[in-house]
C-alpha positions in Angstrom: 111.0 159.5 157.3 107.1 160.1 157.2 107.0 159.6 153.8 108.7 156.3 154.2 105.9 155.1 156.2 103.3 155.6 153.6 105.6 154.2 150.9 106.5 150.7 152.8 102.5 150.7 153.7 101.0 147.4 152.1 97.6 147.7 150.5 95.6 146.6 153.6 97.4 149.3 155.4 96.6 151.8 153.2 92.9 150.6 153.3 92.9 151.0 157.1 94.5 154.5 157.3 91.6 155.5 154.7 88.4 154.4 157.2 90.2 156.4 159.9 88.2 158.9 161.3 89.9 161.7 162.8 88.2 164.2 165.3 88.4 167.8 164.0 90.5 169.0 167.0 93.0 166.6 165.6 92.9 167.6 162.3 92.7 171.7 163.0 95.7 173.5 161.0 96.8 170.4 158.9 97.3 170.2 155.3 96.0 167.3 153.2 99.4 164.9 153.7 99.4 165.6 156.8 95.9 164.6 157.5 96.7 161.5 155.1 100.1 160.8 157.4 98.4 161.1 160.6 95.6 158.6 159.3 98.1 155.9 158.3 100.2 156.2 161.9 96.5 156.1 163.3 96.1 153.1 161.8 99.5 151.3 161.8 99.1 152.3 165.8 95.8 150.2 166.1 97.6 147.3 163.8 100.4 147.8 166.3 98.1 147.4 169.4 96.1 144.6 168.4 99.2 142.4 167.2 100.5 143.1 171.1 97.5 142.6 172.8 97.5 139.1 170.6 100.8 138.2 171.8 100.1 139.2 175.1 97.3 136.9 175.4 99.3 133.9 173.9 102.3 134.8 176.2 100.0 134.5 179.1 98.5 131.4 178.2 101.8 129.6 177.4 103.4 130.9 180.6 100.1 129.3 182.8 100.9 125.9 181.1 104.2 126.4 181.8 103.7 127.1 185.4 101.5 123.8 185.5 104.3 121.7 183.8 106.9 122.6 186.6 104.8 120.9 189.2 107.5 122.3 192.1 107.9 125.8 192.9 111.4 125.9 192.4 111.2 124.4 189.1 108.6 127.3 187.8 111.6 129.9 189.8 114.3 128.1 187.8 112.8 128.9 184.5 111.9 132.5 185.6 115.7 133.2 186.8 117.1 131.6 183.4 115.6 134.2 181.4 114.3 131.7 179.1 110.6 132.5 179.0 111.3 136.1 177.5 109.6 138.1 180.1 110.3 139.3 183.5 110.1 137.5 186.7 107.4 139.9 188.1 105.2 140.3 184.6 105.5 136.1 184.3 104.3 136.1 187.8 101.1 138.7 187.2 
């Protein structure tokens, strides 16, 4: 499976897994590919992260105007009991 990863990896990802620097405790013991794996998880993690953290902001963004829009309180409780704005009743009200 590992060496799936690095074989689906598109050049930008490759890039980014090759500026990864690891700290040495990390690294202690490992052979080369390992070294070179951990690096390209490292950096499809931070990929990962970032993409969430730029949904998350839209998410919370679209769910304030949606809040606005149903002027009523039921109406904004309506929408979060459907299920239809793809998050949970308590993280749409955080």
């Amino acid at each position: 499976m590992s060496i799936e990863v690095i074989r689906s990896a598109t050049d930008e990802q490759m890039a980014l897994a090759r500026h990864v620097v690891l700290p040495a405790d990390a690294i202690d013991k490992l052979t080369g590919a390992e070294i070179d794996l951990l690096k390209m998880r490292v950096a499809l993690c931070q990929e990962a992260a970032a993409t969430a953290g730029q949904a998350l902001a839209a998410t919370a963004e679209h769910l304030y105007e949606i809040k606005k829009l149903a002027k009523k309180g039921r109406q904004w409780k309506a929408l979060l009991r459907d299920g239809l704005l793809g998050v949970s009743e308590n993280n749409a009200e955080r």
